[in-house]
C-alpha positions in Angstrom: -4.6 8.2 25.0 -8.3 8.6 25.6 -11.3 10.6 23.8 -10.1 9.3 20.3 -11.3 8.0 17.7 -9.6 4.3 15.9 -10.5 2.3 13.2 -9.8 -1.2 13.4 -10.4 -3.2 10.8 -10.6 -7.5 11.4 -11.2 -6.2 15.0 -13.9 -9.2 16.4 -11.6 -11.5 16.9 -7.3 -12.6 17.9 -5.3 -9.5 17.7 -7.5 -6.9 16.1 -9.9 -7.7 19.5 -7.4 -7.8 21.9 -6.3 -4.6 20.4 -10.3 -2.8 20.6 -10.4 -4.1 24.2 -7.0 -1.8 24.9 -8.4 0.9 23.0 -12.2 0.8 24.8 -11.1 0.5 27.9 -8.9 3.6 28.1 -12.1 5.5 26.9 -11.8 5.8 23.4 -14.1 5.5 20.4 -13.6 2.4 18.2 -15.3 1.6 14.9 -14.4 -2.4 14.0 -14.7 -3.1 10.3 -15.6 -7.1 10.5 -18.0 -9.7 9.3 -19.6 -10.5 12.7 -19.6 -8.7 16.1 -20.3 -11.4 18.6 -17.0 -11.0 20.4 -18.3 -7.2 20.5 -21.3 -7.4 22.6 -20.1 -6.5 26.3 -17.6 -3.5 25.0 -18.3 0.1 25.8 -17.7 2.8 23.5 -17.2 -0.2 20.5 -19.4 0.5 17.3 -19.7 -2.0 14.7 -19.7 -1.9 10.6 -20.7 -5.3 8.8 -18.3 -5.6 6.4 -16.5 -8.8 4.1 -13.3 -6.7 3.3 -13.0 -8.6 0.4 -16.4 -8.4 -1.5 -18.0 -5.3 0.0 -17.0 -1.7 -1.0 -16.4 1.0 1.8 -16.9 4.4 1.6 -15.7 7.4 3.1 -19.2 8.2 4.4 -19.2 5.1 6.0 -16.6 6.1 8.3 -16.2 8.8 11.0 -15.2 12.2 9.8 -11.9 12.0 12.0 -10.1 9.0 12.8 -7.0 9.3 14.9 -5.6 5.4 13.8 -6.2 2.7 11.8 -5.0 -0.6 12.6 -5.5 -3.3 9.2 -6.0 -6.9 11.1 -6.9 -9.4 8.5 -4.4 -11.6 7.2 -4.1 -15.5 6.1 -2.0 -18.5 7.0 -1.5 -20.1 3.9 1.8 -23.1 4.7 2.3 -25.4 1.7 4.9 -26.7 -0.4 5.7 -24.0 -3.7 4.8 -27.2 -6.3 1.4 -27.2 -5.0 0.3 -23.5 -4.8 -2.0 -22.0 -7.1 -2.0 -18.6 -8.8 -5.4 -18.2 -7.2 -3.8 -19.1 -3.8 -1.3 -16.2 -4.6 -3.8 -14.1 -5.3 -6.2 -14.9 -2.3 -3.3 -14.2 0.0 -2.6 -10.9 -1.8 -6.0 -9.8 -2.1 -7.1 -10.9 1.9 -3.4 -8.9 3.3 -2.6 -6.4 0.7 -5.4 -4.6 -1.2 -7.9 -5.3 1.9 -5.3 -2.8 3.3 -5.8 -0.7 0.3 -9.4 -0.9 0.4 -9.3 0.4 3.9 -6.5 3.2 3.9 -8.3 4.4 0.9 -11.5 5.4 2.5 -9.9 6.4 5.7 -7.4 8.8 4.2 -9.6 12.0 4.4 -10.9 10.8 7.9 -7.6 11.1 9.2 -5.9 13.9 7.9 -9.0 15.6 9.2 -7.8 14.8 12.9 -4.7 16.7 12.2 -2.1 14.2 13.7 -3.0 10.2 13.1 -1.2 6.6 13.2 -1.6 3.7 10.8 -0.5 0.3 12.0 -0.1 -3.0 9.6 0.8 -6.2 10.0 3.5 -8.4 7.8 5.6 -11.6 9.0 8.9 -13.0 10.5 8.9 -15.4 7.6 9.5 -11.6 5.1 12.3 -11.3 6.4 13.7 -14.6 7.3 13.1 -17.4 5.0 10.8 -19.8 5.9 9.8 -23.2 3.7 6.2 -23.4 3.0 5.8 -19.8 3.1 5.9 -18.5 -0.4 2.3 -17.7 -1.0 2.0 -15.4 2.4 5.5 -14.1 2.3 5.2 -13.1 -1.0 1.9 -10.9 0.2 3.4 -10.2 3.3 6.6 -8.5 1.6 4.1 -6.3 -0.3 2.4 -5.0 2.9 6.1 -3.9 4.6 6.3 -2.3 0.5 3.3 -0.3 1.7 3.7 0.6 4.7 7.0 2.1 3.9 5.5 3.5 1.0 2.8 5.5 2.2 4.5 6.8 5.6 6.9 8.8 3.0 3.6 9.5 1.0 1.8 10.4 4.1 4.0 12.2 6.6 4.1 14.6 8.7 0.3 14.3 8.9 -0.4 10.4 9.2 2.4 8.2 10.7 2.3 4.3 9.3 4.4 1.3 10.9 4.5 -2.4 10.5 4.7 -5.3 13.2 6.0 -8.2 11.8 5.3 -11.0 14.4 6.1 -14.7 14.2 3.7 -17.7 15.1 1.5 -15.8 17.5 -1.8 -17.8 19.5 -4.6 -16.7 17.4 -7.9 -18.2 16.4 -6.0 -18.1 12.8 -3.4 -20.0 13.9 -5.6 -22.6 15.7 -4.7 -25.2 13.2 -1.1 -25.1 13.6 -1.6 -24.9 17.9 -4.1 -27.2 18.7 -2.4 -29.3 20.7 0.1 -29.1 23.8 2.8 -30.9 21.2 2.3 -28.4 18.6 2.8 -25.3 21.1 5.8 -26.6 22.4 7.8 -27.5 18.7 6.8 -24.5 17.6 7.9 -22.4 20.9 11.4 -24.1 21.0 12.3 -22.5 17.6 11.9 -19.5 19.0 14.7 -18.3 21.5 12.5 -17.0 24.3 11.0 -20.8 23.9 7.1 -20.3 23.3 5.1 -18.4 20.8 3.4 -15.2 21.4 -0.1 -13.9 22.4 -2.6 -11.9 20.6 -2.4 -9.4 23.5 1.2 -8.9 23.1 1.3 -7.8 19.7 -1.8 -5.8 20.7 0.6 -4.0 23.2 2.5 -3.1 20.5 -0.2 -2.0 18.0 -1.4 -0.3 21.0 1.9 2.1 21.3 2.3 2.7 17.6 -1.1 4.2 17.8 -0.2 6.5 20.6 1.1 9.3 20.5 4.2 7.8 22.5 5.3 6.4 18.8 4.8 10.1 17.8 8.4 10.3 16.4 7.9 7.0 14.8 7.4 6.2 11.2 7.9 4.1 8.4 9.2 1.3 10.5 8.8 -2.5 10.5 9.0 -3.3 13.7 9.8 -8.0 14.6 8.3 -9.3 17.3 9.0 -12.4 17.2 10.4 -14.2 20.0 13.9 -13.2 19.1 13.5 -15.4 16.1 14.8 -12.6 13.6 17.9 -11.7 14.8 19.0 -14.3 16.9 20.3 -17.8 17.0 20.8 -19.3 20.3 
């Protein structure tokens, strides 16, 4: 998986970097989509597009004329009781998880059927598919992006493949808040049954593959990685 071309959108920091670090160093060309690049600096073969996903357009000319993968990083942690939410909080989390994706797929579409053979890679949540209190606003948007994905891999195939992780509590700068201390980490690594929460470059491991053209016979798929949280109780 080298000499490629990816697109990785929220790629300056957690696991969109961890996931440009993988690509760059087995020698392939990556474009991250992001509002600052100061993670970016000491990467080869990393280019950089200043972009707020949420206010700025993006054009097709802005990209690469062939894109072998796009990975969609950006998403929201958004934990509070249903009687307190917002519409606007709603419509933050669906705007930041869901039509950021749309935004992005949009513009990319061309650039990747141009390559022939390419792989899209979203994320969703544990909480989608196993209820979680508190998690309404970012289930709810969540739930849309697995509606998506599925979505457009029909929409999409042969040409462009699309999958979904759905991790649980992973250690991100976006979940800083709810793992800032050594107490924290542990309550919320003994829900899970392999006892600790997971790491960006895990997940990036994962995103990694379902770019590859290992996943090639892979489509349409949401795939947990969470710690055995979704299918077991121990």
């Amino acid at each position: 998986m080298s000499n490629k071309t990816y697109l990785i959108a929220g790629g300056s920091s957690g696991i969109g970097l961890e996931l440009v670090k993988k690509l760059s160093a087995a020698g392939n060309q990556v474009v991250v989509l992001s509002r600052n690049s100061d993670s970016l600096a000491r990467l080869s073969n990393v280019s950089f597009l200043p972009k707020n996903i949420l206010t700025d357009d993006l054009a097709e000319g802005e990209l690469p004329d062939m894109l072998d993968g796009v990975a969609y990083c950006p998403g929201s942690i958004n934990l509070k009781p249903f009687r307190s939410l917002k519409p606007d909080a709603f419509l933050e989390d669906f705007q930041i998880n869901v039509l950021g994706a749309v935004k992005v797929l949009q513009a990319s579409q061309k650039a990747m059927k141009n390559a022939g053979k390419a792989s899209v890679v979203l994320f969703s949540t544990v909480a989608v598919g196993q209820g979680m209190p508190f998690h309404t606003s970012i289930a709810a948007a969540k739930g849309a992006v697995e509606g998506l994905a599925r979505s457009l891999a029909a929409e999409w195939a042969p040409t462009i493949r699309v999958n979904c992780i759905a991790p649980s509590l992973t250690d991100t700068p976006l979940a800083a808040r709810l793992l800032n201390s050594d107490d924290k980490k542990e309550a919320a690594g003994v829900r899970h049954p392999l006892k600790r929460v997971g790491t960006a470059a895990e997940v990036a491991s994962l995103a990694y593959f379902l770019l590859s053209e290992s996943a090639a016979w892979m489509t349409g798929q949401v795939i947990g990685l969470d710690g055995g949280m979704s299918s077991l109780k121990v």
